[in-house]
C-alpha positions in Angstrom: -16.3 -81.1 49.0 -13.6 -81.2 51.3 -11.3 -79.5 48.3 -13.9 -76.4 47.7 -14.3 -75.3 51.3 -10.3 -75.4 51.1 -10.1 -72.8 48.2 -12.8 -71.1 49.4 -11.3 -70.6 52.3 -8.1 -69.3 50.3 -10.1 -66.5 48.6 -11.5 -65.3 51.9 -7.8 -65.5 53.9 -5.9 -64.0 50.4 -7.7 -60.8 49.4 -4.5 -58.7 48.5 -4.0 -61.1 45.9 -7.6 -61.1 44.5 -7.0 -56.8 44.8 -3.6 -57.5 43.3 -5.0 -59.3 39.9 -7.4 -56.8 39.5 -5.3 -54.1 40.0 -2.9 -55.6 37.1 -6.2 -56.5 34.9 -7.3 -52.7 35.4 -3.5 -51.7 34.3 -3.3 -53.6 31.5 -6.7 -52.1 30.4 -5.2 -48.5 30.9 -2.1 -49.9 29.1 -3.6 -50.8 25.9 -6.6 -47.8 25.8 -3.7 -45.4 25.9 -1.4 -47.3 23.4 -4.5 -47.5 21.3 -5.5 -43.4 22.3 -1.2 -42.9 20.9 -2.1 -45.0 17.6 -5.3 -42.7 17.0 -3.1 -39.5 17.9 -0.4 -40.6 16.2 -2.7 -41.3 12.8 -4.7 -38.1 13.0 -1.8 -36.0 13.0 -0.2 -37.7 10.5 -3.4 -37.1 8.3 -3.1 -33.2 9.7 -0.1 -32.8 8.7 -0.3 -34.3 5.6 -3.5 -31.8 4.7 -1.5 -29.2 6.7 1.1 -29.8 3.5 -1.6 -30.0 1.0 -3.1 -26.9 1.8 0.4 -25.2 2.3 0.9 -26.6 -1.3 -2.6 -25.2 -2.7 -2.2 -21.7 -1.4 1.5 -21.5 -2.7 0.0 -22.7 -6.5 -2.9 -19.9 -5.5 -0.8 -17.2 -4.2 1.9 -18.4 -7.8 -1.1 -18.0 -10.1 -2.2 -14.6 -8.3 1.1 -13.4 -9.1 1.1 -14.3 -12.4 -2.3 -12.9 -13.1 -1.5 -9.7 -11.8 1.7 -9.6 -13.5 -0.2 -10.8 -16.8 -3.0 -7.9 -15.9 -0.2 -4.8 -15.2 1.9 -6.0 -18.4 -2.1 -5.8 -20.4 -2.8 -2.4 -18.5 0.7 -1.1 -19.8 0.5 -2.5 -23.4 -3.6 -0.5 -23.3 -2.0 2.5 -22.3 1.0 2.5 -24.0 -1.6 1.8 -27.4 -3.7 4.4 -26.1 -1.0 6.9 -26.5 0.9 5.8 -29.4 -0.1 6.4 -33.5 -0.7 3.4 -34.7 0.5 4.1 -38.4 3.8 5.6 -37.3 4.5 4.3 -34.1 5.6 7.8 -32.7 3.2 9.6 -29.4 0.0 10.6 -30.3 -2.3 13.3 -29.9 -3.4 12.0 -26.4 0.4 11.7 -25.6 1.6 14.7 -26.5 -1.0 17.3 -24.7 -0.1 14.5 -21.4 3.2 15.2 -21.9 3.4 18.9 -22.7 1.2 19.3 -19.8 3.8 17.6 -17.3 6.7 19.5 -18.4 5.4 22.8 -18.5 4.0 21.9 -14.8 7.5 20.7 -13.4 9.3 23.6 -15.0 9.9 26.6 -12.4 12.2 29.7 -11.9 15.3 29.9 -14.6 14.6 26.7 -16.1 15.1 26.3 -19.7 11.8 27.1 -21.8 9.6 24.3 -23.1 9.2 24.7 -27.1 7.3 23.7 -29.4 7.2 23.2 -33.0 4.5 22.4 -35.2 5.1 20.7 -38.7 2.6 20.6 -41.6 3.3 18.8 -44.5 3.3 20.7 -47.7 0.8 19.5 -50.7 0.2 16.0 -48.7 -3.2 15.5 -50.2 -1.9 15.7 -53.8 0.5 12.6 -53.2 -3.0 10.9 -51.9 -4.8 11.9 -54.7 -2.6 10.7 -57.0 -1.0 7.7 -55.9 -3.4 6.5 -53.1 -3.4 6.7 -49.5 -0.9 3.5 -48.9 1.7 5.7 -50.2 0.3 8.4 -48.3 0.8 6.7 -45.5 4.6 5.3 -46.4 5.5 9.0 -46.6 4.1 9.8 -43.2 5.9 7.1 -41.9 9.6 8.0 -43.3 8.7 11.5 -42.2 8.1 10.1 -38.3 11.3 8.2 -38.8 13.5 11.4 -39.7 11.7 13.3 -37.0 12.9 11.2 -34.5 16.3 10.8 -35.9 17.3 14.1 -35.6 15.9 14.3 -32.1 17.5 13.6 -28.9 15.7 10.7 -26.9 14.0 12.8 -24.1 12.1 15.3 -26.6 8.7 14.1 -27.8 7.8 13.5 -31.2 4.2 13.0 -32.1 2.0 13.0 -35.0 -1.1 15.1 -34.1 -3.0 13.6 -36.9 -3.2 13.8 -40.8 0.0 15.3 -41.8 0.6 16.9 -39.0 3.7 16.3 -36.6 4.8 18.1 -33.2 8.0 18.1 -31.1 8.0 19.2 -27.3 12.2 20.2 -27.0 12.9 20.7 -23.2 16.1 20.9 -21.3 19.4 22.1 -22.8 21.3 20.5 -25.9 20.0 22.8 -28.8 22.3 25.5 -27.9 21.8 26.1 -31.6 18.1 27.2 -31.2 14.7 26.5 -31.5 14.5 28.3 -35.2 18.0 26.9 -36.4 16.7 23.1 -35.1 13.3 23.5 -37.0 15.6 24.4 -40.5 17.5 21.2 -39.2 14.5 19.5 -39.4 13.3 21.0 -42.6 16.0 19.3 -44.0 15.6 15.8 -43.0 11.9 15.9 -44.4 12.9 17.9 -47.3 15.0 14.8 -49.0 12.5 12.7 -51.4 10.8 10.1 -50.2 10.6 6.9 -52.3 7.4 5.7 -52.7 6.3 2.6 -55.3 9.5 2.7 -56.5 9.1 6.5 -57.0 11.1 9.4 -55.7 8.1 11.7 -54.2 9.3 15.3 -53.6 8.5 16.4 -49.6 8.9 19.5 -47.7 7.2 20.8 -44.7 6.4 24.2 -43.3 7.2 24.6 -39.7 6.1 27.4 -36.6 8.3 27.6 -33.2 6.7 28.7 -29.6 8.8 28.8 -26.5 6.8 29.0 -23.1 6.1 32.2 -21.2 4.5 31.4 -18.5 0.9 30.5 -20.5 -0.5 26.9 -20.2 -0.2 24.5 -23.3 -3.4 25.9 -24.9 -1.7 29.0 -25.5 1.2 27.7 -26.3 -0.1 25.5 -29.0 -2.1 28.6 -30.4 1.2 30.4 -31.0 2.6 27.9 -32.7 -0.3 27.3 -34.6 -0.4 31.2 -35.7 3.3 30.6 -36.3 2.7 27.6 -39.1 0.0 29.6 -40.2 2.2 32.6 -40.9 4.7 30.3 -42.5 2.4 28.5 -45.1 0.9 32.1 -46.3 4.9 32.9 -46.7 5.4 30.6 -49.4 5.5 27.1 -47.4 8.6 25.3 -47.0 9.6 28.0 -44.3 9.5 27.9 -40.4 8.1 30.8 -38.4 9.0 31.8 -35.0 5.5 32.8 -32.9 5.8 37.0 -32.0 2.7 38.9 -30.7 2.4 40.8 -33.9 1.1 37.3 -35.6 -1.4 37.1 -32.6 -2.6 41.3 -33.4 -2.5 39.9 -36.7 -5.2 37.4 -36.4 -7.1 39.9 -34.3 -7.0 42.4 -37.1 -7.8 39.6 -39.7 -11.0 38.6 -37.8 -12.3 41.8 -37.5 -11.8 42.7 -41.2 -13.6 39.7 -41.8 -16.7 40.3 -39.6 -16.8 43.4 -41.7 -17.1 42.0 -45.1 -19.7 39.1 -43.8 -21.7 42.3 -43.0 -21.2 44.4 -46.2 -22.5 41.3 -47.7 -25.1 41.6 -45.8 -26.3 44.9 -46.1 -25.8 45.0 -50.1 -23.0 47.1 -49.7 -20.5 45.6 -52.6 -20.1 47.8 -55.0 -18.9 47.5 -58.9 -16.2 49.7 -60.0 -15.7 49.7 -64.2 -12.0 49.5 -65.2 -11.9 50.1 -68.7 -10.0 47.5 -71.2 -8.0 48.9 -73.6 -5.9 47.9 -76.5 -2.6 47.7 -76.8 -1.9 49.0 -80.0 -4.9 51.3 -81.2 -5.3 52.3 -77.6 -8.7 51.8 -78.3 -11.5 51.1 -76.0 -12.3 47.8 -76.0 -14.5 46.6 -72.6 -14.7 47.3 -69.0 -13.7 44.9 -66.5 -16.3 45.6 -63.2 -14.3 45.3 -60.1 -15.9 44.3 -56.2 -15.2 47.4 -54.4 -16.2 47.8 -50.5 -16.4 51.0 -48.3 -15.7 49.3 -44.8 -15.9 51.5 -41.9 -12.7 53.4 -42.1 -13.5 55.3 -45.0 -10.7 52.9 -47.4 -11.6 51.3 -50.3 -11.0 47.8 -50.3 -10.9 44.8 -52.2 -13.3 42.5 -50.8 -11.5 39.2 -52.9 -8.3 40.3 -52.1 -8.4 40.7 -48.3 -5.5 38.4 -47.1 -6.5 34.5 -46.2 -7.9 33.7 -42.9 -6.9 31.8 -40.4 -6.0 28.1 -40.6 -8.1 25.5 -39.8 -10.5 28.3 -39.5 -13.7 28.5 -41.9 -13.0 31.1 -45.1 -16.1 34.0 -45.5 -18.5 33.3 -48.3 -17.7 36.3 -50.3 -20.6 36.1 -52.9 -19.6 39.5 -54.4 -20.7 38.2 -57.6 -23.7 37.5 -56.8 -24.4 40.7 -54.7 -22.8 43.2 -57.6 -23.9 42.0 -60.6 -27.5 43.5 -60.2 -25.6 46.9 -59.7 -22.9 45.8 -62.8 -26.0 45.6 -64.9 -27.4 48.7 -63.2 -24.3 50.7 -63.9 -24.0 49.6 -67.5 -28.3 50.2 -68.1 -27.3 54.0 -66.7 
């Protein structure tokens, strides 16, 4: 008893030390809650940075594939539109191609530069090689004649196959010092050589019309050389035309002589002239050979089946003289 009142009396004389102890407990406490608190830190941003780096890693495979794709997508988008404007038997420009094309360099050419020309090629007799041997050596032909095309060209003029057996070159720019007419004999040439076929050496030839641009848009420009090729297939084919305003009058005159013989057929107004047939040696009469005569509106007698051809591409009059004259033949023979 004597022992307890002495430490007793210890703990009420020594309070620094009791404030001392729990001073150092309350340390100690603080001590380890922080070292614990670093350890948490310290593991969480581990853990961040290690999703930090994850994501970094997922965007850069994102952001890689996004690339791709669109490079994958452009390439596609090219390959469409470079299909979209090329013929797919030949491999030359199409149709779409070559009004894109013609459009853009008649639109970026201005004062004293050189003209943009044209020239239109036709195949001669195509259908017949067709016809006979079938159209997979139709279409072997059209594709050595796309071949010689662009062989005698020079890389920057267009070549194109319109369609059928129909080819067109845009020439732009200098380097055919020579011409636009001596170039389309040039290429009259190079398709002129037979073309073997099966085995077979197929005769081919072309007929060809020239326009240079003068200040029209492409429309015109491809009329004119249209009425050129025209003008050189109702020469004899094989030929190449140079576009003049005479063939353009020409066509005028055409259609109006035309509009006049639709209406003479019309109004009954054919007529039969007799031509008598007569022998050779008795001079004897033999027959009569009735003839289509028409009196159009300038007072000439014409020959309603022998006006000149019409147009290309454009739809021939139905002429049916025969059909309109032969009650008047009869008539005329009854009389």
């Amino acid at each position: 008893m004597h022992d307890g009142r002495l430490v007793a009396a210890d703990a009420a004389v020594d309070p620094t030390a009791e404030a001392l102890r729990r001073l150092t407990a309350r340390l100690e406490r603080e001590r380890r809650a922080r070292l614990e608190a670093e350890r948490l830190l310290e593991t969480k941003s581990l853990e961040l940075y290690e999703a930090n780096q994850a994501l970094s890693a997922l965007a850069a495979d994102l952001e890689q594939r996004v690339d791709e794709r669109t490079r994958e997508l452009s390439e596609a988008r090219c390959r469409a539109l470079q299909q979209a404007e090329i013929d797919a038997l030949t491999g030359i420009a199409n149709r779409a191609s070559f009004a894109r094309q013609l459009q853009e360099r008649l639109a970026a050419r201005h004062g004293d530069a050189p003209a943009v020309t044209v020239l239109l090629i036709d195949l001669d007799d195509f259908k017949t090689v067709n016809d006979t041997l079938g159209h997979a050596a139709g279409d072997q032909l059209l594709v050595e004649v796309a071949r010689r095309l662009v062989e005698a060209m020079r890389p920057q003029d267009v070549v194109a196959r319109l369609g059928g057996d129909e080819f067109a070159v845009i020439v732009h720019g200098p380097g055919h010092g020579d011409g636009a007419a001596v170039l389309a004999h040039r290429l009259l040439r190079a398709i002129g050589r037979p073309v073997m076929v099966e085995g077979r050496a197929m005769p081919c030839s072309g007929s060809i019309g020239v326009a240079q641009s003068g200040g029209g848009d492409a429309d015109e420009l491809l009329r004119n050389a249209d009425l050129a090729l025209y003008a050189s297939k109702r020469a004899g084919r094989g030929r190449v035309t140079s576009f003049d305003t005479s063939l353009r009058a020409d066509l005028v005159r055409r259609a109006a002589l035309d509009a006049e013989v639709r209406q003479a057929v019309a109004d009954d107004r054919i007529e039969p002239w007799f031509q008598p047939i007569v022998h050779g040696g008795s001079g004897g009469f033999v027959g009569a050979e009735v003839l289509a005569r028409w009196h159009p509106e300038d007072g000439e007698v014409r020959a309603p089946a022998g006006l000149p051809g019409h147009g290309r591409g454009a739809r021939p009059a139905r002429h049916d003289d025969g059909e309109h004259a032969a009650p008047r033949a009869a008539r005329g023979r009854a009389g």
